[in-house]
Backbone as CSV, one residue per row, in Angstrom:
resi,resn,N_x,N_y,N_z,CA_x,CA_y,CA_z,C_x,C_y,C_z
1,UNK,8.732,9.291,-9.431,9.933,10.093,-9.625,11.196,9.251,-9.516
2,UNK,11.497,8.520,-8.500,12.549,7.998,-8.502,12.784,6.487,-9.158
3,UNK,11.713,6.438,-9.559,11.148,5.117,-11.141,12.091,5.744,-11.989
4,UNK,12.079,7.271,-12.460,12.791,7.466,-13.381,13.517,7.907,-13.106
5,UNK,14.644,7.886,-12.158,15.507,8.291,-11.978,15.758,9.643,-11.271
6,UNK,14.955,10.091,-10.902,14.740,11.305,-10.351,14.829,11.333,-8.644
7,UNK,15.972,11.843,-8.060,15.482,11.725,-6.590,14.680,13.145,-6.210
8,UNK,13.808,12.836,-5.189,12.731,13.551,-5.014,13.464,14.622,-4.063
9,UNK,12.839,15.852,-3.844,13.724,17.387,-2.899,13.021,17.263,-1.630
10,UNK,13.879,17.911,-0.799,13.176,18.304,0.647,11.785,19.010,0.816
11,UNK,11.113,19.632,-0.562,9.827,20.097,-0.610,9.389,19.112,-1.118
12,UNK,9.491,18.029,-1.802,8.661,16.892,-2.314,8.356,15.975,-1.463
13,UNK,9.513,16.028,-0.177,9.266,15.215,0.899,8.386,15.693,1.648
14,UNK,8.617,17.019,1.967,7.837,17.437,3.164,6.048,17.365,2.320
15,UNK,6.154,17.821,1.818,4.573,17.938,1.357,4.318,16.689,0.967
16,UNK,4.634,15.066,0.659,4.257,14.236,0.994,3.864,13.747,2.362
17,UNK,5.192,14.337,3.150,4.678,14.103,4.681,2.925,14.620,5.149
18,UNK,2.738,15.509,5.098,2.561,16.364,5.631,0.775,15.997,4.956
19,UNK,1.027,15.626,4.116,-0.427,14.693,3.025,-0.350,13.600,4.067
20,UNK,0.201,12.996,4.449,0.047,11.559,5.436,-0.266,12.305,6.693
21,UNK,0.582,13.061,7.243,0.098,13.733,8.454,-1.177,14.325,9.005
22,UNK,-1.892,15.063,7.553,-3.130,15.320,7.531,-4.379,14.147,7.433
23,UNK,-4.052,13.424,6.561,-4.664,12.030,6.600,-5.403,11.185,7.909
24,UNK,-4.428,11.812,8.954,-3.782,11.291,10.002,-3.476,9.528,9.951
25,UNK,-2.331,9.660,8.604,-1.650,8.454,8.558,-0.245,8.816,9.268
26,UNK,-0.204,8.706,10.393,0.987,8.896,11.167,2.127,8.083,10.463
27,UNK,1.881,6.416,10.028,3.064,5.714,10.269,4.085,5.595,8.886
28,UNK,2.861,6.496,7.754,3.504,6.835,6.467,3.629,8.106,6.267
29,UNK,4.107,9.101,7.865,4.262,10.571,7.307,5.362,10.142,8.072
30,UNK,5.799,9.266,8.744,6.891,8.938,10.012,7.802,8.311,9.206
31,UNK,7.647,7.270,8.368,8.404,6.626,7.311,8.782,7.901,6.153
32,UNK,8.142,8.829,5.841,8.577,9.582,4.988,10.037,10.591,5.491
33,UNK,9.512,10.616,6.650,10.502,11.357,7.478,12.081,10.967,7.658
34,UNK,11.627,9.422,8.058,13.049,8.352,8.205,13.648,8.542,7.043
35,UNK,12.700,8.004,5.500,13.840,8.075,4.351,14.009,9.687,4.004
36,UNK,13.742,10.718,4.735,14.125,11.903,4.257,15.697,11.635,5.048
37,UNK,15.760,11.122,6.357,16.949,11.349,6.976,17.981,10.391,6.612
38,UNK,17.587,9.478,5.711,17.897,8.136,5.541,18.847,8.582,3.982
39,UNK,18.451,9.439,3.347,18.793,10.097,1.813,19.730,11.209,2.049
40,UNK,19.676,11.594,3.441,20.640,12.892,3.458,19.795,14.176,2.432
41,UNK,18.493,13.977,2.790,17.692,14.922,2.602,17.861,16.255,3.632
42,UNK,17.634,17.652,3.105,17.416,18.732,4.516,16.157,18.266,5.324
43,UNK,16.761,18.002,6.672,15.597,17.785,7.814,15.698,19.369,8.341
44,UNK,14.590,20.305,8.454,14.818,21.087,8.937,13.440,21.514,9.753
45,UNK,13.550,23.050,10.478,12.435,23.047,11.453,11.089,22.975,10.936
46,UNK,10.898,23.441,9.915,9.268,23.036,8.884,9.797,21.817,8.871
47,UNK,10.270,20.724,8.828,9.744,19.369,8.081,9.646,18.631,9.670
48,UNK,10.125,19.064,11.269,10.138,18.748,11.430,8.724,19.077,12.488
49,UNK,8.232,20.286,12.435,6.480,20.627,12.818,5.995,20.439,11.866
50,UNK,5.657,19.899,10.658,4.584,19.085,9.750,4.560,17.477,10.789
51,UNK,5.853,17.118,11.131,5.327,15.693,11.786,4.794,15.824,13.240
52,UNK,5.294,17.313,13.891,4.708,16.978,15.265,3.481,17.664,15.050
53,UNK,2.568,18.105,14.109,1.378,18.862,13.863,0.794,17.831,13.709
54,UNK,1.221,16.775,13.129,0.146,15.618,12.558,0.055,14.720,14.391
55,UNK,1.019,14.495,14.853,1.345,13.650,15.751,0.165,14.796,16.996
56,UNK,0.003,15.888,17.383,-0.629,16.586,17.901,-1.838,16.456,17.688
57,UNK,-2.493,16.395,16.572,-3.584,16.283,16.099,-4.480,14.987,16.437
58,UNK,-3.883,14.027,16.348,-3.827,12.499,16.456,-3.651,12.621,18.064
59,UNK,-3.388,13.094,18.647,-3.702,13.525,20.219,-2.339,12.397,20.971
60,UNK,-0.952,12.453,19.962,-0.395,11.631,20.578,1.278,12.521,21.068
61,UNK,1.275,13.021,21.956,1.791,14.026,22.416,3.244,14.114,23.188
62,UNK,3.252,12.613,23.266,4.236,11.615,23.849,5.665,12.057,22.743
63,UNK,4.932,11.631,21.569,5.591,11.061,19.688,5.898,12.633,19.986
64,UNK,4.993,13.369,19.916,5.419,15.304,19.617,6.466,15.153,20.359
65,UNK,6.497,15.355,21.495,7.604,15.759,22.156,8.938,15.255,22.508
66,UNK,8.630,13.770,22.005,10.292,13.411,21.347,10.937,13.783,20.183
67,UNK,9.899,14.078,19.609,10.468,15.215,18.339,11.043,16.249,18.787
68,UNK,10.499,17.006,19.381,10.807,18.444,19.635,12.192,18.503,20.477
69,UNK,12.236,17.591,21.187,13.219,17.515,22.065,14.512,17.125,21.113
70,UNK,14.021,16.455,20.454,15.403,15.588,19.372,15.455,17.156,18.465
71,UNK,14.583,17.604,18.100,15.930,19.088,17.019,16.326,19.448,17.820
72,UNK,15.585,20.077,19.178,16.575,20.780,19.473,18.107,20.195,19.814
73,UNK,18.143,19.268,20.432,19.074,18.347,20.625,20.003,18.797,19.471
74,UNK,19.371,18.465,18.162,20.274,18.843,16.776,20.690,20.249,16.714
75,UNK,20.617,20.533,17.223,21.036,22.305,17.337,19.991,23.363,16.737
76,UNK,18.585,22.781,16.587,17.383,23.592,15.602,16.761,24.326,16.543
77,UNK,16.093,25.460,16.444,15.490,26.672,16.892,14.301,26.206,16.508
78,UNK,13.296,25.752,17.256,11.672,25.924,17.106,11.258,26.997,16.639
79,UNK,10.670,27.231,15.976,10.044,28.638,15.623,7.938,28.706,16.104
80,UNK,7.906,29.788,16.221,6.447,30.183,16.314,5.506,29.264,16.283
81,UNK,5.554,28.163,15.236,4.644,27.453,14.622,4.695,26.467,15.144
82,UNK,5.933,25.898,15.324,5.923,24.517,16.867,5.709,24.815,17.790
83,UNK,5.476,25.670,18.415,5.675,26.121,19.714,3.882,25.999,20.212
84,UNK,3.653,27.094,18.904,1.890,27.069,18.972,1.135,25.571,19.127
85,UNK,1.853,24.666,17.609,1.370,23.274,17.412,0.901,22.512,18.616
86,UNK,2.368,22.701,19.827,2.646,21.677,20.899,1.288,22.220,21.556
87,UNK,1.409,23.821,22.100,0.508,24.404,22.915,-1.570,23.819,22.734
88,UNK,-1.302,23.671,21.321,-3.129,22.828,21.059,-2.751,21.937,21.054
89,UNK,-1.194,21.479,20.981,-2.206,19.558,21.306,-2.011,19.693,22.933
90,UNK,-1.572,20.007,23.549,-1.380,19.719,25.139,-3.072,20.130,25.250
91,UNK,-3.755,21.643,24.878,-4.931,21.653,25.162,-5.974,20.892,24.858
92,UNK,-5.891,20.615,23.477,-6.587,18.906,23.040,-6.569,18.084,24.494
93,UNK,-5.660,17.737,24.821,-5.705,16.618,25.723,-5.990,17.103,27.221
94,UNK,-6.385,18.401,27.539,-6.748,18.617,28.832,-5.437,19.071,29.397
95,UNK,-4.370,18.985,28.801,-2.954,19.300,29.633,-2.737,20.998,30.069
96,UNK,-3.894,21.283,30.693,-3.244,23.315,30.283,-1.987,23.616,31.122
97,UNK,-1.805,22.736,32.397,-0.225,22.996,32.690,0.896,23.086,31.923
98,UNK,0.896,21.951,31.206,1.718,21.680,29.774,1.693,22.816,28.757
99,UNK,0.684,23.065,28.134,0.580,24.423,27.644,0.927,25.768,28.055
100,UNK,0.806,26.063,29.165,1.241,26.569,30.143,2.674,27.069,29.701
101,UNK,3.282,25.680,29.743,4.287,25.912,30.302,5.206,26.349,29.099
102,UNK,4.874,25.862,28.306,5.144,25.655,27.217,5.492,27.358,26.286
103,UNK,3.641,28.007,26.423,3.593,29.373,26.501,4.696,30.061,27.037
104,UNK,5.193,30.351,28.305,6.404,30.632,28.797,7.446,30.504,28.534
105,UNK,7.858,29.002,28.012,9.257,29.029,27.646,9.291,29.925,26.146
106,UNK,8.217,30.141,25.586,8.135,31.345,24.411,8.466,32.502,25.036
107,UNK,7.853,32.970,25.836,8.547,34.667,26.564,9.555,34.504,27.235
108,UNK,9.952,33.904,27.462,11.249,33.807,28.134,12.639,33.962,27.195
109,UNK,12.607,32.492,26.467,13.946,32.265,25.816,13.800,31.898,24.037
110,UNK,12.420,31.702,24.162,11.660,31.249,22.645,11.230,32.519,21.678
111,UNK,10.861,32.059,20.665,10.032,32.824,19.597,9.061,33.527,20.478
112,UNK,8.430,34.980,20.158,7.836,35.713,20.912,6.521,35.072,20.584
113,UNK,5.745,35.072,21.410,4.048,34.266,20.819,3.249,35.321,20.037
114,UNK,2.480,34.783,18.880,1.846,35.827,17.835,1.143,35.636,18.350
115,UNK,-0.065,36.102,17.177,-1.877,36.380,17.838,-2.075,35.168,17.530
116,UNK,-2.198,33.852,16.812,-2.291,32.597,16.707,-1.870,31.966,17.562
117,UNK,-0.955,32.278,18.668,-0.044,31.449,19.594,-1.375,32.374,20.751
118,UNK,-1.763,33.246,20.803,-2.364,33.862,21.469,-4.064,33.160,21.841
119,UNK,-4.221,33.165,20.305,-5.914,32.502,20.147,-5.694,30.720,20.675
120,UNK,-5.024,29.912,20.085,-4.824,28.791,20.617,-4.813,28.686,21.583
121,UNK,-4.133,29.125,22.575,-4.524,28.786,23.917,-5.477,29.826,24.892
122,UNK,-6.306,30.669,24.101,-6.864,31.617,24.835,-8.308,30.413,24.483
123,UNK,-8.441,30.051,23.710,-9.279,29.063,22.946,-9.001,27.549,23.795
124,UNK,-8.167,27.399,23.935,-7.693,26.243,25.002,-8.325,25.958,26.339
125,UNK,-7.944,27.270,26.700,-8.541,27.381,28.385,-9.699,27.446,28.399
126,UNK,-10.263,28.074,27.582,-12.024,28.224,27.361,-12.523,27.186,26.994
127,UNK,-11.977,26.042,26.152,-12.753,24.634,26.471,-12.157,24.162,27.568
128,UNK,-11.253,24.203,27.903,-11.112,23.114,29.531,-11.465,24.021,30.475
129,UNK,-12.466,25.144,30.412,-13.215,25.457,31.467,-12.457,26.373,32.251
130,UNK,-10.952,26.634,32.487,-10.408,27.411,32.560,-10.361,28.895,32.767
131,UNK,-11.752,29.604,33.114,-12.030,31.098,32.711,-10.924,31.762,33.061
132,UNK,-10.697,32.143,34.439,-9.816,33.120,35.089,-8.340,33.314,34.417
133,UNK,-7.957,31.777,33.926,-7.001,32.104,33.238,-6.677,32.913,31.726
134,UNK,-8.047,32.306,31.362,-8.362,32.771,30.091,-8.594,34.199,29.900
135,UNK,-9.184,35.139,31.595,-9.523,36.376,31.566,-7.872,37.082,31.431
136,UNK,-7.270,36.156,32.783,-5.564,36.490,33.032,-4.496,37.107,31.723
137,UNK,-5.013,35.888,30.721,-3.810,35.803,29.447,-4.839,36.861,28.381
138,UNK,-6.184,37.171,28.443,-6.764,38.173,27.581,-6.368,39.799,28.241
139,UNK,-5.920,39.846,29.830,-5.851,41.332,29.731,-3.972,41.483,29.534
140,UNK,-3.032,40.598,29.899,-2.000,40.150,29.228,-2.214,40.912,27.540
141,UNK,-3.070,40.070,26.999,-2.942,40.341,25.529,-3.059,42.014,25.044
142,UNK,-4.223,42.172,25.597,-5.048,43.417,26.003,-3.750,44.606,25.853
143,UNK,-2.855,44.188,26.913,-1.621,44.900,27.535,-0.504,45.334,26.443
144,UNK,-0.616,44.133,25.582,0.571,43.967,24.969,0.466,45.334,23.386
145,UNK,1.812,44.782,22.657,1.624,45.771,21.570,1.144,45.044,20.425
146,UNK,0.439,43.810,20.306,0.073,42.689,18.837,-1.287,43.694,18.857
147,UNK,-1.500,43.558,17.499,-2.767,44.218,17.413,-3.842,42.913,16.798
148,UNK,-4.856,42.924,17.327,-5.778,41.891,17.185,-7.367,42.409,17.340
149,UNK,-8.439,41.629,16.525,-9.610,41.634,16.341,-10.798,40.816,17.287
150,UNK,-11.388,41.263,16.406,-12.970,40.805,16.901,-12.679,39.185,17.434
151,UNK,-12.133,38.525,16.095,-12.217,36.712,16.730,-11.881,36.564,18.229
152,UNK,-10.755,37.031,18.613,-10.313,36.808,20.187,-11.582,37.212,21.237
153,UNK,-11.964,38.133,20.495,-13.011,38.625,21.864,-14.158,37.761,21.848
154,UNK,-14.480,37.047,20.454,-15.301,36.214,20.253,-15.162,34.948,21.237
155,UNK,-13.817,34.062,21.073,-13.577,32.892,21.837,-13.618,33.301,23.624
156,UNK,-12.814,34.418,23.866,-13.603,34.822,25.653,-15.104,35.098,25.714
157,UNK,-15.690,35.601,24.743,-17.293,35.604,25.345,-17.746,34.246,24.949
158,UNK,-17.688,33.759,24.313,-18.043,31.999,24.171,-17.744,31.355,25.151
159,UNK,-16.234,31.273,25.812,-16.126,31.027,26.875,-16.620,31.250,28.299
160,UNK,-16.849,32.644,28.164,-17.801,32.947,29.272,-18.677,32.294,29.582
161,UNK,-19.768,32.445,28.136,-21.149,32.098,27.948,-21.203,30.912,28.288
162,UNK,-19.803,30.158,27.864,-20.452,28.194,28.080,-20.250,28.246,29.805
163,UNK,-19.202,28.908,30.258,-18.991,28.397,32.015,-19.978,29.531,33.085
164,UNK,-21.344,29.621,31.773,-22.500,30.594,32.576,-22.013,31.786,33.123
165,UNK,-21.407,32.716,32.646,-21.048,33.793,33.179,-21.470,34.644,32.461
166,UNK,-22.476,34.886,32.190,-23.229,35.654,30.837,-22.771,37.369,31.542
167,UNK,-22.935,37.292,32.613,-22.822,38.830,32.747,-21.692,39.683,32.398
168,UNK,-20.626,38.705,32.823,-19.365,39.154,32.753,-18.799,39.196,30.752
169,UNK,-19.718,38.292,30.117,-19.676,38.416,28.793,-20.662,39.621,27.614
170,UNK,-21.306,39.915,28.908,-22.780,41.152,28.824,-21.732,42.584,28.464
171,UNK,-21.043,42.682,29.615,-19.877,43.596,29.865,-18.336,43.665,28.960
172,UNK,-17.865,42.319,28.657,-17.148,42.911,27.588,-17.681,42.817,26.679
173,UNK,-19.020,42.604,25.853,-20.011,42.874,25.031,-19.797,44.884,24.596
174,UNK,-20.701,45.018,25.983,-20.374,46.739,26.317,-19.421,47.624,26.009
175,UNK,-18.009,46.515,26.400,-17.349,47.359,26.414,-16.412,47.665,24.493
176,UNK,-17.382,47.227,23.663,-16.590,46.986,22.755,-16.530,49.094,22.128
177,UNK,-17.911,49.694,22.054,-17.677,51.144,21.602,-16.244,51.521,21.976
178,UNK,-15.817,51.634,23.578,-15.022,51.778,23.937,-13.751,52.187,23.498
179,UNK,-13.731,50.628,22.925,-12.557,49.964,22.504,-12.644,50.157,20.729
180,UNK,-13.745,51.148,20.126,-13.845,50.984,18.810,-14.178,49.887,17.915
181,UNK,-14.254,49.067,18.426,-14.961,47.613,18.191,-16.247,46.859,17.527
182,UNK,-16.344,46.408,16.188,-18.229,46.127,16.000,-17.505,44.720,16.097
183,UNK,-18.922,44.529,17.069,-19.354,43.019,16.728,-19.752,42.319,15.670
184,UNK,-19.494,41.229,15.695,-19.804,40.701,14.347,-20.996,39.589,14.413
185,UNK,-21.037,38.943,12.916,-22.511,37.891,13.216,-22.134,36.792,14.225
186,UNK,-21.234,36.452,14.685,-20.451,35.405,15.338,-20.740,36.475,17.161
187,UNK,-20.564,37.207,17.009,-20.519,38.010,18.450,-22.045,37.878,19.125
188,UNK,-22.702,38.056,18.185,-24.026,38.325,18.322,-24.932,36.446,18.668
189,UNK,-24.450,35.609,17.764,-25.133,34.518,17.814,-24.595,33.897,18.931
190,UNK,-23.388,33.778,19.660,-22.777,33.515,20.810,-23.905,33.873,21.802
191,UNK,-23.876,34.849,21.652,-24.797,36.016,23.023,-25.784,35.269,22.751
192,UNK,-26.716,35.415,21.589,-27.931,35.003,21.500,-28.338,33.308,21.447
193,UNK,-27.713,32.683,21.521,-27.297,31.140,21.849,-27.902,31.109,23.066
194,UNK,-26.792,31.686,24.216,-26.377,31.947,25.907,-27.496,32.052,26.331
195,UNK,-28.400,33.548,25.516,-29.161,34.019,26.498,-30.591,33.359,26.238
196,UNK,-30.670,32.482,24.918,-32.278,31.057,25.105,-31.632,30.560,25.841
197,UNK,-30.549,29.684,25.755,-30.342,28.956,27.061,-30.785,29.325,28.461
198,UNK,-30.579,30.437,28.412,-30.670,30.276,30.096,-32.308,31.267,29.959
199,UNK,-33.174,30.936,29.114,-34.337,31.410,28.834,-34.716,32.720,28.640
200,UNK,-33.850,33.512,28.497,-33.747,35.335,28.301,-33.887,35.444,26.954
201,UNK,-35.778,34.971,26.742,-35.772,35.190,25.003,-35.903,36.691,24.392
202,UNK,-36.365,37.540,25.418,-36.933,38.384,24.910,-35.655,39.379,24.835
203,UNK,-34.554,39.061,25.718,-33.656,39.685,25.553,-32.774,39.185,24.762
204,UNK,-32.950,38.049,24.070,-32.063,37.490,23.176,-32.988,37.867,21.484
205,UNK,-34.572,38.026,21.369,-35.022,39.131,20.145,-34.266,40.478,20.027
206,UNK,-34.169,41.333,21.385,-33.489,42.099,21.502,-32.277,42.344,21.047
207,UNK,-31.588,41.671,20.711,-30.114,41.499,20.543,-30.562,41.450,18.807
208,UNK,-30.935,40.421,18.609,-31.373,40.168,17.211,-31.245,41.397,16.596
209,UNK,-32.491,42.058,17.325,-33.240,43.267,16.289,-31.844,44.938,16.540
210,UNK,-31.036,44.404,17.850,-30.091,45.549,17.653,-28.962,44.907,16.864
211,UNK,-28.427,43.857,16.093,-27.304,43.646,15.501,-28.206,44.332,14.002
212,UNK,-29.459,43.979,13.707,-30.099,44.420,12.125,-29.988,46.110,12.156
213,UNK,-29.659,46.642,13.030,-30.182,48.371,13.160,-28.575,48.460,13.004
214,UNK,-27.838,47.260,13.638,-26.451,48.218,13.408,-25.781,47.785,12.191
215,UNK,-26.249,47.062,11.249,-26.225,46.483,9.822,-25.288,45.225,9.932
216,UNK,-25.686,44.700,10.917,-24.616,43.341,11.063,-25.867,42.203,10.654
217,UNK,-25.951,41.767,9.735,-27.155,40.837,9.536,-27.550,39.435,9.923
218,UNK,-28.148,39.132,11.082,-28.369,37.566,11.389,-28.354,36.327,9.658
219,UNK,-27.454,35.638,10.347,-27.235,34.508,9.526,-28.070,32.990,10.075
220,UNK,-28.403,31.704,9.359,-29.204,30.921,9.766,-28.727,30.422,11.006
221,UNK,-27.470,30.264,11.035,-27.385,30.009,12.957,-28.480,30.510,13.962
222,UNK,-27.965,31.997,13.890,-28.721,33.221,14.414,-30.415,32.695,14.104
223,UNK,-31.091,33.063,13.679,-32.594,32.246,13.342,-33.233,31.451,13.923
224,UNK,-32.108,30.073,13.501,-32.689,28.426,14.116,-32.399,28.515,15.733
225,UNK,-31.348,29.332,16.476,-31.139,28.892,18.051,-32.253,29.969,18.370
226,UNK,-32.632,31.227,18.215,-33.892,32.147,18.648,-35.371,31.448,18.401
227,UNK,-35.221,30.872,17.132,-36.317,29.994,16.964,-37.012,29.028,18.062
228,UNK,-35.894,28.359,18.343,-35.823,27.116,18.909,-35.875,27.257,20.110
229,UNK,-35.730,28.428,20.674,-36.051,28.846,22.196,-37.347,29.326,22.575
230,UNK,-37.532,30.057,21.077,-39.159,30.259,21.479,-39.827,29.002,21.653
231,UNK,-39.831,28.423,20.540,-40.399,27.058,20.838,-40.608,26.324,21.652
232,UNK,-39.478,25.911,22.222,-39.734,25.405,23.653,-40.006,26.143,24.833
233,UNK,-40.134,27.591,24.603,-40.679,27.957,25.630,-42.572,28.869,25.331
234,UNK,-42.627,27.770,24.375,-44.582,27.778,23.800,-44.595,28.986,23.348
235,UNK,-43.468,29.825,23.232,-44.272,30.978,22.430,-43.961,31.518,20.948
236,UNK,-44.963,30.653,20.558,-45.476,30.171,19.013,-45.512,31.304,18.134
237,UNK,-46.389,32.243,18.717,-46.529,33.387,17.552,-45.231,34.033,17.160
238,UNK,-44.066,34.264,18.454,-43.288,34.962,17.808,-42.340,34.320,17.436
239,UNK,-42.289,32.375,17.901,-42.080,31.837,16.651,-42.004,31.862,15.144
240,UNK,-43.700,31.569,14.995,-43.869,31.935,13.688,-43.423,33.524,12.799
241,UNK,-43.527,34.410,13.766,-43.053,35.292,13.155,-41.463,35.011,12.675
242,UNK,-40.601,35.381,13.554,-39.261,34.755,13.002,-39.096,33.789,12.091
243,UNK,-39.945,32.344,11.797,-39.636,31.419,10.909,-39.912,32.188,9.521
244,UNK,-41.215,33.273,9.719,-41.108,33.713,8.308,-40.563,34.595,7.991
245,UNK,-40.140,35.204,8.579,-38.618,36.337,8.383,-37.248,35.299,8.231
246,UNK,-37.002,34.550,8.670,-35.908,33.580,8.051,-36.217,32.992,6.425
247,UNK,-37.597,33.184,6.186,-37.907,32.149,4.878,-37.773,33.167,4.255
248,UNK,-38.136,34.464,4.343,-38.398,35.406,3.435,-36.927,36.039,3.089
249,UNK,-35.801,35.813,4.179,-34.462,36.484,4.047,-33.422,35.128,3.333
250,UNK,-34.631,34.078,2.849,-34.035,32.654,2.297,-33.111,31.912,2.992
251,UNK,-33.187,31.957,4.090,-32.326,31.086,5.218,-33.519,29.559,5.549
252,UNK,-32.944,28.030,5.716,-33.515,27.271,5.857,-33.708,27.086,7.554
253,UNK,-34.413,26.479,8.007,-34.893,25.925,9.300,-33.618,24.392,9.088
254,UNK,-32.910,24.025,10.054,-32.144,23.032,10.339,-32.281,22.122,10.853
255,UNK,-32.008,20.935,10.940,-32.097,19.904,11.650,-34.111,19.548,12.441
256,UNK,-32.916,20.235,13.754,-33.764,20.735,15.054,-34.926,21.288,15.331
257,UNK,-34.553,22.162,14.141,-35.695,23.475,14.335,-36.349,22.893,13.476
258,UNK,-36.705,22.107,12.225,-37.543,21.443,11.314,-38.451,20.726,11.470
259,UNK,-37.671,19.411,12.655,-38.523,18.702,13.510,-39.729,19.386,14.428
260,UNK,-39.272,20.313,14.812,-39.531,21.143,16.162,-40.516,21.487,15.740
261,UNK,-40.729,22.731,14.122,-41.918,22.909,13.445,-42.507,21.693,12.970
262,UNK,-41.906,19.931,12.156,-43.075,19.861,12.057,-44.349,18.746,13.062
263,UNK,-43.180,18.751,14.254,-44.191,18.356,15.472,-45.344,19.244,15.256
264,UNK,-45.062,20.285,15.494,-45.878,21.946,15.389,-47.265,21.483,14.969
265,UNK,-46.541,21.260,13.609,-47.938,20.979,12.335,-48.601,20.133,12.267
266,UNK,-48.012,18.905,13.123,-48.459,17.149,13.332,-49.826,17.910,14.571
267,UNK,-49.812,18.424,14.983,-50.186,18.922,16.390,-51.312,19.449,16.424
268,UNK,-51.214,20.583,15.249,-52.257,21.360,14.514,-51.999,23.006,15.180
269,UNK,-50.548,22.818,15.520,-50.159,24.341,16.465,-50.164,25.026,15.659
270,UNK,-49.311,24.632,14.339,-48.713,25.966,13.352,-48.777,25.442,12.161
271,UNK,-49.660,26.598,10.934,-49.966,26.482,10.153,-48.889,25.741,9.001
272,UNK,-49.408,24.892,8.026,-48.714,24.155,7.528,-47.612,24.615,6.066
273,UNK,-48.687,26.104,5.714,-47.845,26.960,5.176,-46.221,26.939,5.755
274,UNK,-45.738,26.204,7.247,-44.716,26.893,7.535,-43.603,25.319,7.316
275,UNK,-43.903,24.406,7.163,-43.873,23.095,6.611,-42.004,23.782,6.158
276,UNK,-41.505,22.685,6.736,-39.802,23.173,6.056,-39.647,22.276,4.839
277,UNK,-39.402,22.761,3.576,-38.922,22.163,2.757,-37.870,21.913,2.623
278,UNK,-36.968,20.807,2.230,-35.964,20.382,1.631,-35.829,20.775,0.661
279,UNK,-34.576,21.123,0.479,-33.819,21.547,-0.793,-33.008,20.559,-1.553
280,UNK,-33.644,20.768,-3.168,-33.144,19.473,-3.762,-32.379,19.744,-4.540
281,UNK,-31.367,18.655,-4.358,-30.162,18.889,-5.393,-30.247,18.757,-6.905
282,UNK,-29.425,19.344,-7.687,-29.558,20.023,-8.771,-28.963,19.228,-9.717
């Protein structure tokens, strides 16, 4: 463009940035930035969360927040979308004080936090192990007037499930009629993940066979982790049953579960009819 004479716009910049940022070529979405300011280009609050999104991502949080600090400095209003950005990278890096805090200065004096500003760090705390807080800021949410779905309830029972609290994830399971609520295939494979893990197969078929009655249909996730629990816990037949209800509903056996059967067959456990084929490209 500017070969021919053409100088390039504040949307030609930013969406070059923002191509480097994703890249995670930091030091040519950072240079794009300079000659935006360098041209007397509009620097404004989108061009200037495309660079701290990339810089967040890249887990370098230091770079974010001299950004953030410098608009405002310039007299710029963060909006929603920086605010959120900063909040996952602080959780990226284990910082939930930072996030924290961060969250707050949104109710306080900031952009009000959406359901994305909501899931990010409800999603945050639940990987850094975090529950109580995570229960704290879900009945918070709970409280509030945003109206929100199934996904949120998804990331607290995941969370549950990973910091072993299956019961307490059993229960807001329960409580979804309640609340008017279906679970979804994601609700269900969470649970049914949790409960081979901690060896509750028969109550994790259970689950299976009540998401098919309530027309929510197991997907190959769902399959290969029920599979794979029977398995290791030797019980083969209703193994095999499930592997051929996955073949017959055309879902493949994965990785794990492939090996797993064809130890099986090396063995002489399980018939070779059940042999996972590869699927060949076309």
């Amino acid at each position: 463009m500017i070969a021919r004479g053409v100088e390039p716009n504040s949307v030609t910049y930013n969406s070059l940035m923002e191509g480097y940022c994703l890249q995670g070529d930091m030091d040519k979405g950072k240079g794009i930035f300079d000659l935006m300011l360098k041209k007397g280009s509009i620097v404004d609050v989108f061009s200037y969360s495309i660079l701290i999104n990339g810089y967040c991502n890249e887990r370098r949080m230091k770079k974010a927040m001299l950004l953030f600090e410098e608009m405002t400095r310039k007299g710029m209003v963060p909006d929603t979308i920086t605010y959120t950005t900063l909040i996952g990278g602080f959780c990226k890096e284990g910082r939930i004080d930072d996030a924290q805090n961060m969250f707050s200065k949104m109710k306080v004096g900031g952009p009000l936090p959406n359901i994305h500003t909501y899931s990010v760090l409800l999603d945050g705390l639940c990987r850094n192990r975090q529950i109580d807080m995570a229960l704290k800021l879900f009945g918070e949410l709970e409280g509030s007037n945003l109206d929100f779905g199934i996904s949120l309830y998804n990331i607290l029972i995941d969370g549950l499930c990973t910091a072993r609290r299956i019961e307490c994830a059993r229960d807001l399971f329960r409580s979804f009629p309640s609340k008017g609520l279906q679970p979804d295939v994601k609700t269900y494979t969470i649970l049914i993940i949790a409960l081979s893990t901690k060896g509750l197969f028969s109550e994790a078929e259970a689950l299976l066979r009540g998401m098919e009655e309530k027309g929510c249909s197991p997907d190959t996730v769902t399959y290969n982790t029920i599979i794979q629990g029977f398995i290791r816990n030797d019980e083969l037949s209703r193994a095999q049953e499930l592997i051929q209800e996955m073949m017959t509903k055309g879902f493949c056996a994965d990785d794990s579960t492939a090996k797993m059967i064809t130890d099986l067959i090396t063995k002489g456990k399980l018939d070779p009819a059940f042999h996972p084929v590869e699927k060949k490209s076309v």
